[in-house]
One Martini backbone bead per residue (centre of mass of N, CA, C, O) as a GRO file, in nm:
protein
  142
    1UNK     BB    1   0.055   0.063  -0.020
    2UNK     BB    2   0.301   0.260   0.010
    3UNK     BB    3   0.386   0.239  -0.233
    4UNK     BB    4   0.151   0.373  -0.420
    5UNK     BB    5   0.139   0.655  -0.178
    6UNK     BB    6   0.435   0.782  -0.203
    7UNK     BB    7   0.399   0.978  -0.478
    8UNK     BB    8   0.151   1.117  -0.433
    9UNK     BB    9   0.273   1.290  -0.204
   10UNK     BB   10   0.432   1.381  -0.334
   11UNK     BB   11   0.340   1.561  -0.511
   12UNK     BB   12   0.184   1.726  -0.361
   13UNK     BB   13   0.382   1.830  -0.197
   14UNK     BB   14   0.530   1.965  -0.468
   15UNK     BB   15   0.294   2.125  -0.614
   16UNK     BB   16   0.225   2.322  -0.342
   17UNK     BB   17   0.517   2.454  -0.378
   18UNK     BB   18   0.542   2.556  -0.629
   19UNK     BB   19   0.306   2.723  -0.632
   20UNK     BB   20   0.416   2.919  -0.392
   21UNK     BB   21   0.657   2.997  -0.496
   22UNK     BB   22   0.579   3.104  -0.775
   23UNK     BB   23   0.412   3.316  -0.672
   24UNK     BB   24   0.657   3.481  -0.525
   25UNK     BB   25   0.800   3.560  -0.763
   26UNK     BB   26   0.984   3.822  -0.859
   27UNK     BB   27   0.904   4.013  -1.063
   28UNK     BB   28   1.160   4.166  -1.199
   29UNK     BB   29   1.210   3.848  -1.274
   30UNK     BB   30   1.313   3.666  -1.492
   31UNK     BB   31   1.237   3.376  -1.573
   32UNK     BB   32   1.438   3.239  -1.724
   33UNK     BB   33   1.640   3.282  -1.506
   34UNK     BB   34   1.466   3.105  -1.296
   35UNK     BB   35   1.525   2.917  -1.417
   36UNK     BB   36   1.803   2.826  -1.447
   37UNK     BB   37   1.839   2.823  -1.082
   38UNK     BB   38   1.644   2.597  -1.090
   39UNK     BB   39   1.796   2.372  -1.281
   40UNK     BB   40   2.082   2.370  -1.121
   41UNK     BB   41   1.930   2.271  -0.858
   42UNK     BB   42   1.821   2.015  -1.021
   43UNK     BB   43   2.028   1.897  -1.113
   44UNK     BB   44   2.206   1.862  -0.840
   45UNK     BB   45   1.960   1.657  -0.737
   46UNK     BB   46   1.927   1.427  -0.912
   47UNK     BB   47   2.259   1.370  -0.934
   48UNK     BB   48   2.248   1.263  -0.651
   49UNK     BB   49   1.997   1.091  -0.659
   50UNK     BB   50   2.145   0.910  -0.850
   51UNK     BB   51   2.411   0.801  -0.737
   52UNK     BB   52   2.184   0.684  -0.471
   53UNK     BB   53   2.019   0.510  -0.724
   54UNK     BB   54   2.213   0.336  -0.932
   55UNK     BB   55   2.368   0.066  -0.839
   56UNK     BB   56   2.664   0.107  -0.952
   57UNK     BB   57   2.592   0.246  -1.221
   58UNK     BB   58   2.703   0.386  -1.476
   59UNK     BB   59   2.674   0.718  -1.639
   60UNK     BB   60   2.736   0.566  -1.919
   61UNK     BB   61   2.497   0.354  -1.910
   62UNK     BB   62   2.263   0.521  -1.849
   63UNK     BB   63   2.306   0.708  -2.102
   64UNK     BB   64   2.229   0.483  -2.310
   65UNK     BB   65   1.889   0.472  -2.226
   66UNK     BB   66   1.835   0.706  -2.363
   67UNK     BB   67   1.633   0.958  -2.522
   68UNK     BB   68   1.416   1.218  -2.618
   69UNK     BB   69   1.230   1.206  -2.351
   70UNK     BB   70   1.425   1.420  -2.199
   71UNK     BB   71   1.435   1.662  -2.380
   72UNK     BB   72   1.133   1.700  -2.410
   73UNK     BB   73   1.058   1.723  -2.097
   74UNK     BB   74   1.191   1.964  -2.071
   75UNK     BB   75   1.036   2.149  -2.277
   76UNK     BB   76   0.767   2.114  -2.132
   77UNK     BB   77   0.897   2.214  -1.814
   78UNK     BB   78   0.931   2.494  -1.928
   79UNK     BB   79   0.628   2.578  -2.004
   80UNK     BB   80   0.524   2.545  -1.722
   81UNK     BB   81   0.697   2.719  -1.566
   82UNK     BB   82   0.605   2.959  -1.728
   83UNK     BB   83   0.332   2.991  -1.731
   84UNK     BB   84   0.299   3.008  -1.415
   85UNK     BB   85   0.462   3.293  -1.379
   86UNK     BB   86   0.268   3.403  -1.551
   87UNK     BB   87  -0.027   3.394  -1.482
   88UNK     BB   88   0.089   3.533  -1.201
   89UNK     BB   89   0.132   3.803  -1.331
   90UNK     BB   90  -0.141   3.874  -1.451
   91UNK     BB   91  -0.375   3.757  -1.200
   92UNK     BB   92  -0.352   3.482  -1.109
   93UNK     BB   93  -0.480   3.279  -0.875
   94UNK     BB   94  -0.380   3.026  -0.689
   95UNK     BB   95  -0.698   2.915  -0.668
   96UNK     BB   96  -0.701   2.857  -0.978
   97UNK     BB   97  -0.463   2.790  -1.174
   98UNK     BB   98  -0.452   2.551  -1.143
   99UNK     BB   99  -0.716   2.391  -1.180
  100UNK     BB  100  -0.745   2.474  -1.423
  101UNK     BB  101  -0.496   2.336  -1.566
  102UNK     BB  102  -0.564   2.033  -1.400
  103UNK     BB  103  -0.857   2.024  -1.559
  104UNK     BB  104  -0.762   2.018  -1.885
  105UNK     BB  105  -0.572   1.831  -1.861
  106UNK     BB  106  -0.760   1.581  -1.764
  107UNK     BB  107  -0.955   1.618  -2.024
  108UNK     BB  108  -0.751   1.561  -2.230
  109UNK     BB  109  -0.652   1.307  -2.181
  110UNK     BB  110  -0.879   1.135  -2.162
  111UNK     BB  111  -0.912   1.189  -2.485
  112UNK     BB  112  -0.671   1.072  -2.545
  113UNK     BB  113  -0.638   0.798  -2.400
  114UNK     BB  114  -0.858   0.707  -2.608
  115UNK     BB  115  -0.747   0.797  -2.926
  116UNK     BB  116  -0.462   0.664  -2.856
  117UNK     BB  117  -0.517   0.461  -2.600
  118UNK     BB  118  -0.726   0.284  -2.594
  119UNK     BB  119  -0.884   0.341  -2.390
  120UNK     BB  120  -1.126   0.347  -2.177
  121UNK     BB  121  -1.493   0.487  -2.118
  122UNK     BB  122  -1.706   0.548  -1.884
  123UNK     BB  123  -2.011   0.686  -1.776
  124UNK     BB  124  -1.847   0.802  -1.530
  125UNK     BB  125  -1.625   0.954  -1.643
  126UNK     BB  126  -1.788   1.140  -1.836
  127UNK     BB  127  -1.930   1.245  -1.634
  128UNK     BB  128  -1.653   1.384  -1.479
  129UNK     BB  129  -1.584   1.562  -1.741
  130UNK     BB  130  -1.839   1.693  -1.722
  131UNK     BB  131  -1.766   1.823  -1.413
  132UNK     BB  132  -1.501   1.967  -1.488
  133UNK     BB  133  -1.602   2.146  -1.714
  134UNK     BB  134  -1.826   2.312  -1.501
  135UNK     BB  135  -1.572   2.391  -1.320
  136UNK     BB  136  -1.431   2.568  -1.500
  137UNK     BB  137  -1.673   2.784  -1.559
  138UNK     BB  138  -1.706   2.862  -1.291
  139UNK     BB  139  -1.438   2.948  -1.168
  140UNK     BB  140  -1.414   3.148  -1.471
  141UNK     BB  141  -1.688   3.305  -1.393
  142UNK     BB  142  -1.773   3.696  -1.413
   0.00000   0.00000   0.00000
């Protein structure tokens, strides 16, 4: 039960401080100066966590194993924390901006998962994606 429970904490607590963090940064920060500080940090700490977990296996077999799905995500995760800086610079408000993009997400995904991985999607899931939608629209209704 702990091996599938400990990553959903560690994300949870991870997304909460990131989102705390990011609202924080001070606007007169070039943000992408921001993230080179943030990438330079999270840089040396992978690499020691990956030292501390790599089970005596080399750096260069490692990296054998690499292929373009590292470089693809180091990207998506510039667009991600650049957008929720900008988000937060703009005037979304830390109680919404978050919720509105991983609700958006996750109706996205639902549909991806089903038109591109054959996944299923029972009437409770889309009900679900529609209480999701219906959510949004609350949330950012003015």
């Amino acid at each position: 039960m702990w091996q599938t429970v400990w990553p959903l904490l560690l994300v949870i607590a991870s997304n909460t401080t990131y989102h705390l963090i990011s609202n924080r940064t001070p606007a007169q920060v070039n943000p992408f100066l921001s993230l080179v500080v943030t990438y330079l940090v999270s840089a040396a700490t992978a690499f020691v966590l990956y030292l501390a977990t790599s089970g005596g296996n080399g750096l260069t077999q490692g990296l054998s194993h690499l292929n373009w799905t590292s470089a693809a995500l180091g990207l998506a995760v510039v667009g991600l924390e650049a957008g929720f800086l900008y988000m937060y610079r703009t005037g979304w408000g830390i109680s919404v901006a978050s919720l509105t993009a991983n609700l958006a997400v996750a109706v996205l995904l639902l549909v991806i998962g089903v038109l591109c991985y054959h996944e299923g999607m029972s009437a409770r899931q889309l009900f679900g994606a529609a209480l999701c939608v219906a959510g949004l629209i609350l949330v950012n209704y003015k």
